[in-house]
C-alpha positions in Angstrom: -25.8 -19.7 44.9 -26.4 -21.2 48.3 -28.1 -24.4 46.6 -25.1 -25.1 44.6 -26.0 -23.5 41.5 -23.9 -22.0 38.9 -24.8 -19.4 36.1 -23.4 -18.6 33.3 -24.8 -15.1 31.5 -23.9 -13.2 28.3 -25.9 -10.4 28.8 -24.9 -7.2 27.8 -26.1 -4.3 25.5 -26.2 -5.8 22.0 -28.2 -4.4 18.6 -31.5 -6.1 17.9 -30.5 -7.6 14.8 -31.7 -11.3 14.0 -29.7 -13.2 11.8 -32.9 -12.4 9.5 -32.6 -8.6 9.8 -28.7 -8.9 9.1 -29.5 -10.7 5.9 -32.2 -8.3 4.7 -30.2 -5.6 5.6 -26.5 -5.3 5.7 -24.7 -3.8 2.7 -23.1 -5.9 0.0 -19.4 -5.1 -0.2 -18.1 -3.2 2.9 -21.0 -4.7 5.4 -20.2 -8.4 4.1 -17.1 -8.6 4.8 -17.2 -7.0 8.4 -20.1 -9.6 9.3 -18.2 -12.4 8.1 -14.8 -11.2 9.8 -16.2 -9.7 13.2 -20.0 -10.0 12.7 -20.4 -6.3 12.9 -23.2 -5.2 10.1 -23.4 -2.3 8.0 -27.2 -1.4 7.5 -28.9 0.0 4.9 -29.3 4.1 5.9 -31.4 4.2 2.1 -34.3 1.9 3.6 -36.6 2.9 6.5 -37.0 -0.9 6.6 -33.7 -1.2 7.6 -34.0 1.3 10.7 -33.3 -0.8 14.4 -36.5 -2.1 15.9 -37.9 -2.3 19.1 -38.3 -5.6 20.2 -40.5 -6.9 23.0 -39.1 -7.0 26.4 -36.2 -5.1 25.4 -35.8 -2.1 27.6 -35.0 0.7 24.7 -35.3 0.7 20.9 -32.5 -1.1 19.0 -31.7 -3.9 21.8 -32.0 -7.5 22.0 -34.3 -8.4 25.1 -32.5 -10.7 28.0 -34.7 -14.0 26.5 -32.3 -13.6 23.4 -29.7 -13.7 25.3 -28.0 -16.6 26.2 -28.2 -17.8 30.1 -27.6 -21.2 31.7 -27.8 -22.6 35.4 -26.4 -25.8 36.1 -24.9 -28.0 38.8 -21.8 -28.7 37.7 -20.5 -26.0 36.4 -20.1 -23.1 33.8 -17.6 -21.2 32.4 -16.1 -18.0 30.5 -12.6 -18.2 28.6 -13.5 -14.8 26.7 -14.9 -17.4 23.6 -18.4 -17.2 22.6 -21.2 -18.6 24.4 -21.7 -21.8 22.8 -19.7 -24.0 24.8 -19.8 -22.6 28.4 -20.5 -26.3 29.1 -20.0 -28.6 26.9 -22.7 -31.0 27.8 -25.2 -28.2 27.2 -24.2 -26.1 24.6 -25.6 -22.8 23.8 -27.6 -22.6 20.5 -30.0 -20.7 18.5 -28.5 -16.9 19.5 -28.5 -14.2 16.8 -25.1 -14.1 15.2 -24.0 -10.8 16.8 -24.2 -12.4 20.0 -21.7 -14.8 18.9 -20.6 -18.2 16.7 -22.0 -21.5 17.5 -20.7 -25.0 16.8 -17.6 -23.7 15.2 -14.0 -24.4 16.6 -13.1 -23.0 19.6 -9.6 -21.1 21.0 -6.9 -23.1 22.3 -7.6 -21.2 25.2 -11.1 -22.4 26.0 -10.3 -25.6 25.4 -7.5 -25.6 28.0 -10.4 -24.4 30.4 -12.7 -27.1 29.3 -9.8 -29.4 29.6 -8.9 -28.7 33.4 -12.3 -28.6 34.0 -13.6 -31.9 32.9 -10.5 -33.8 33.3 -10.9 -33.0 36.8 -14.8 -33.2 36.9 -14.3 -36.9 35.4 -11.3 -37.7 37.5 -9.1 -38.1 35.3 -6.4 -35.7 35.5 -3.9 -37.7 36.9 -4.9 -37.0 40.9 -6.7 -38.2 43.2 -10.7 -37.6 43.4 -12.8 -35.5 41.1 -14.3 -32.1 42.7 -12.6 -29.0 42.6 -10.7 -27.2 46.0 -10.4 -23.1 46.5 -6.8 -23.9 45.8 -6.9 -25.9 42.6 -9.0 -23.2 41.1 -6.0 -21.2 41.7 -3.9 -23.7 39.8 -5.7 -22.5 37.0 -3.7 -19.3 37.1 -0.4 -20.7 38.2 0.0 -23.5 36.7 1.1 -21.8 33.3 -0.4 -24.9 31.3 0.1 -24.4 27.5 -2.6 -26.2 25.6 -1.6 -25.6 22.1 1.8 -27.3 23.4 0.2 -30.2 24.5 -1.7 -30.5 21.3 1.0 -29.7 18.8 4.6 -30.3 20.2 4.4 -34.4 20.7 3.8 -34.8 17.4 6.5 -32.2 16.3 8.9 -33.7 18.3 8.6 -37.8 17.0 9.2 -35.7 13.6 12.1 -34.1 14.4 13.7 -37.2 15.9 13.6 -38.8 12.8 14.2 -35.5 11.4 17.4 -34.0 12.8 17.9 -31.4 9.5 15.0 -29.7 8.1 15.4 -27.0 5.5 18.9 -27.0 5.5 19.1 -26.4 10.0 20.2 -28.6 13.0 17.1 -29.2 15.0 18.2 -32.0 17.0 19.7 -29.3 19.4 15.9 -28.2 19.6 14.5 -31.5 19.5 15.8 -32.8 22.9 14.6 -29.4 24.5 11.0 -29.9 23.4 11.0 -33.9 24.2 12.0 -32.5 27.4 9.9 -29.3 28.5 6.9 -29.7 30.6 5.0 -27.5 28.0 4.0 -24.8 30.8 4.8 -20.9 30.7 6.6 -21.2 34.1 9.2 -18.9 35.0 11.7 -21.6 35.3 10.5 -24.1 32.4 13.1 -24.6 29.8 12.1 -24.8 26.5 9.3 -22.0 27.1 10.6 -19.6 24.3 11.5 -22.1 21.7 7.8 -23.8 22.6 6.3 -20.0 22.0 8.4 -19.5 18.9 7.3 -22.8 17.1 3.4 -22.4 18.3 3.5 -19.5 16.7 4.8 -20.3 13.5 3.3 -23.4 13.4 -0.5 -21.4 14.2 0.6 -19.1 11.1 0.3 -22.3 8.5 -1.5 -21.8 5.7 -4.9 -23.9 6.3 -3.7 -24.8 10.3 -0.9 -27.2 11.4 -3.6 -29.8 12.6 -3.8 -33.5 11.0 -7.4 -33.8 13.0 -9.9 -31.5 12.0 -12.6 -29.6 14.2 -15.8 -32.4 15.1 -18.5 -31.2 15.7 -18.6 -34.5 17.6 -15.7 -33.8 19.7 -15.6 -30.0 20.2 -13.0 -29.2 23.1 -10.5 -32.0 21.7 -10.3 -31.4 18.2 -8.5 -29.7 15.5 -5.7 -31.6 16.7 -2.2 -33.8 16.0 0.0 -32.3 13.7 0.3 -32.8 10.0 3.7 -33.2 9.0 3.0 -34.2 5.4 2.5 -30.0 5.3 6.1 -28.5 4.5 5.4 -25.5 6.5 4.6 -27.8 9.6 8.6 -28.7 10.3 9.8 -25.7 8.3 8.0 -24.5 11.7 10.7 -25.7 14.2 13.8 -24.8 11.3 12.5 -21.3 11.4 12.1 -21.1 14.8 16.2 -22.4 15.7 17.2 -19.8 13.4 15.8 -16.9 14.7 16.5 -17.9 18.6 20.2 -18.2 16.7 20.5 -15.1 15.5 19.4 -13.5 18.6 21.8 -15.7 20.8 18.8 -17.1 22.6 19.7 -20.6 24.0 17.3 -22.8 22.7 16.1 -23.8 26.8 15.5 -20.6 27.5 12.9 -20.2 29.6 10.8 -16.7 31.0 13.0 -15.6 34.0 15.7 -13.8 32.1 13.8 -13.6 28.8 10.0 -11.9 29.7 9.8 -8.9 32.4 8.7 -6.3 33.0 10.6 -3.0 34.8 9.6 -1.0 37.6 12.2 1.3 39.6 14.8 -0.2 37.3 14.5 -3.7 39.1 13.7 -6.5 36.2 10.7 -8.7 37.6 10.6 -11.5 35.5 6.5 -12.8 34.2 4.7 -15.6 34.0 2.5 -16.8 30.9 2.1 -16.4 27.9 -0.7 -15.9 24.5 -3.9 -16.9 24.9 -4.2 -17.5 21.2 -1.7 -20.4 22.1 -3.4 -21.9 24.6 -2.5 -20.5 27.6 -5.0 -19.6 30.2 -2.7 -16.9 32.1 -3.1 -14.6 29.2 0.3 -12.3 29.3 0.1 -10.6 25.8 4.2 -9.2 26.1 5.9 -7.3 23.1 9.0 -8.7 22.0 12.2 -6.2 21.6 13.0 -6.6 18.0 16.6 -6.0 18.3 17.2 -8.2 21.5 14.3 -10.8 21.0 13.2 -10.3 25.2 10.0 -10.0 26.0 10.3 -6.5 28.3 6.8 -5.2 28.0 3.9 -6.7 29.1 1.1 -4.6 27.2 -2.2 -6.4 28.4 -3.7 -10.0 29.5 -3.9 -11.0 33.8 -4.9 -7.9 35.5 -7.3 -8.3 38.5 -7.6 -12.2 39.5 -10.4 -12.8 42.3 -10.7 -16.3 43.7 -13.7 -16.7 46.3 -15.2 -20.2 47.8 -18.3 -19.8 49.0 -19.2 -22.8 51.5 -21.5 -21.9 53.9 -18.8 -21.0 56.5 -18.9 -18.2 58.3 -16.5 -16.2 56.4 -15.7 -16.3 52.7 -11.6 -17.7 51.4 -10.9 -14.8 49.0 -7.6 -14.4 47.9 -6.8 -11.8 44.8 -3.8 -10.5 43.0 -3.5 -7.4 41.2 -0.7 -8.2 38.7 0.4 -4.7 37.5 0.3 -3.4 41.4 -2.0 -1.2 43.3 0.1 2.2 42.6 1.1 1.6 39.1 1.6 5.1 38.0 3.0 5.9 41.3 6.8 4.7 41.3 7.0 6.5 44.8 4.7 4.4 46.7 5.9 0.8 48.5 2.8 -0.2 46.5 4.1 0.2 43.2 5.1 -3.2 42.6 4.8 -5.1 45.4 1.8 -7.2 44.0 3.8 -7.4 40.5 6.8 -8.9 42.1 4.0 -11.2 44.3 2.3 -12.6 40.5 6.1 -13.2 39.7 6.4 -15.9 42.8 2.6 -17.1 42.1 1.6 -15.3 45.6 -1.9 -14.4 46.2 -3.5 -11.3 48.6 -5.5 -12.9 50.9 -8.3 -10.8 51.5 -10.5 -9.9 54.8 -14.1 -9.4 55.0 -14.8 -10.6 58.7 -13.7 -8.9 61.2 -12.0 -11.7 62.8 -10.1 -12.4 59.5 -8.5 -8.1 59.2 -8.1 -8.8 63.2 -5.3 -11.5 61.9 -3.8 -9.1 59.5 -0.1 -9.1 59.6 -0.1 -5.6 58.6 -3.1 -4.1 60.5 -3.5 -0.7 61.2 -6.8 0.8 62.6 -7.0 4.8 62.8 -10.1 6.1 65.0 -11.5 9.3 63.1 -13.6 11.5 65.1 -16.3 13.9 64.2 -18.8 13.9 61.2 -22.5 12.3 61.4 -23.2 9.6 63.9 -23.6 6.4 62.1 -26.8 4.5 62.0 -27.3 0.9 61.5 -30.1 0.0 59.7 -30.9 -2.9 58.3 -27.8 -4.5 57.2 
């Protein structure tokens, strides 16, 4: 807000169930294993005790009331990486929410934690530049700067293995070895070593128990699980599995996204950005891999509408958006079809116009005087 505030809210319409009621009443069998995968309960229909309550301040029957809800307002920041509540900030956290809401002071994504880790490592200054406050444009970074978390947690420790280790499992890794020691561990479009780094994050996330030698710390929640454990045979089996498969599909081992995730429109290839937000990456682009080829050429879900406002005080507000999948997707006649796709490619933005001395500077301005219809009346605004 205008004092410098910032909120954070999870408010939304979610069944008035306590962790009480959801112990009274959610069916053995069936109901305990949905609550303890997806904490979605199964209620006892045989007991009238069991039927959803109203609860005071809630607004209808069967709803938890907004002071259940978690809400925060701070000065320095909050923030939402699709994760549960808990650690919006992680010198406040969030605790003492019903269950459904979400889980508390459990181990969070790889991809919150590469939020929390650009945030505070900037907050605190020590992010490797200069000063410690955040600028319209290094909020952007945030999109474009592809940073892979679970790469930065996971591959330094792979690599001082496989440099001691130049055969595992029977494979030459040493190939692979120098590629990681040498990738800047972002999703870039020109970043070798970006598949091989995707390929053995993913096999090394798929470890029975975890691939971590630190476990989660309660202590320490946005740096931990982390390091690798190598004592686990499945941890460097990780990087033999993941040469043989870039092998088969005669996939260089630097290959990186231009040539090897796209998407098509009008039968032009525009290459994609990003990667799984499972693996740490905060520009979520969830792409399906051709099983016969091994290319990523389908981008199914993850970016979509990016908005980036500052707010100072000035007179007009710095928004600049991008709409990844363009404004005419379904329409491969119009020039807007995949113009904004092709500008997410290149890490371009839409600068958007809410002044009308800022659309007066539009390169492409048009302005169309319509006649007739009701005289317009201003009032109040």
């Amino acid at each position: 807000d205008s004092k410098g505030n910032a909120m954070y809210a999870d408010i939304s319409v979610v069944p008035n169930l306590t962790d009480a009621r959801v112990a009274q009443c959610n069916t053995p069998g069936v109901g305990t294993i949905a609550w303890n995968s997806s904490r979605v309960a199964v209620l006892d229909g045989s007991d009238s005790g069991c039927d959803m309550q109203k609860a005071a301040g809630a607004v209808v029957k069967g709803v938890l009331p907004p002071s259940q809800m978690p809400i925060q307002i701070r000065k320095d920041f909050g923030s939402n990486m699709n994760d549960s509540y808990w650690l919006s900030n992680p010198n406040a956290p969030l605790e003492g929410y019903p269950s459904i809401i979400g889980n508390e002071q459990s181990a969070r994504s790889l991809r919150t934690r590469n939020g929390l880790h650009q945030i505070t490592t900037r907050l605190n200054g020590t992010d490797g530049d200069p000063g410690n406050k955040f600028t319209i444009d290094r909020v952007r970074e945030f999109t474009t700067n592809n940073k892979n978390y679970g790469a930065e947690v996971l591959v330094p420790g792979m690599v001082s293995y496989c440099q001691s280790h130049p055969m595992i499992d029977s494979v030459d890794v040493s190939g692979a070895c120098n590629v990681l020691a040498n990738w800047d561990m972002t999703e870039k479009l020109d970043s070798p070593g970006a598949y091989l780094g995707r390929e053995l994050l993913g096999n090394l996330l798929s470890v029975s128990g975890g691939p971590f030698a630190t476990p989660f710390s309660l202590s320490d929640p946005v740096n931990t699980p982390s390091g690798l454990d190598t004592s686990n045979p499945e941890v460097p089996s990780a990087l033999a599995d993941a040469v043989t498969y870039m092998n088969s599909k005669s996939i260089p081992l630097d290959a990186s996204w231009r040539d090897y995730q796209y998407v098509t429109k009008n039968g032009e290839q525009i290459p994609i950005p990003g990667g799984f937000g499972g693996q740490g990456m905060f520009n979520v682009i969830s792409a399906v891999r051709n099983s016969s080829t091994g290319v990523y050429d389908s981008v199914r879900h993850g970016s979509s509408f990016i908005i980036t406002a500052s707010l100072t005080g000035a007179k007009c507000p710095d928004v600049k958006t991008i709409l990844t999948y363009s404004q005419a997707a379904t329409n491969e006649k119009s020039p807007h079809y995949a113009d904004q796709t092709k500008l997410f490619s290149n890490s371009g933005w839409v600068t958007d116009r809410f002044c009308p001395s800022q659309q007066k500077k539009s390169p492409g301005l048009k302005v169309a005087n319509l006649n007739g219809g009701a005289k317009a009346v201003k009032k109040g605004w």
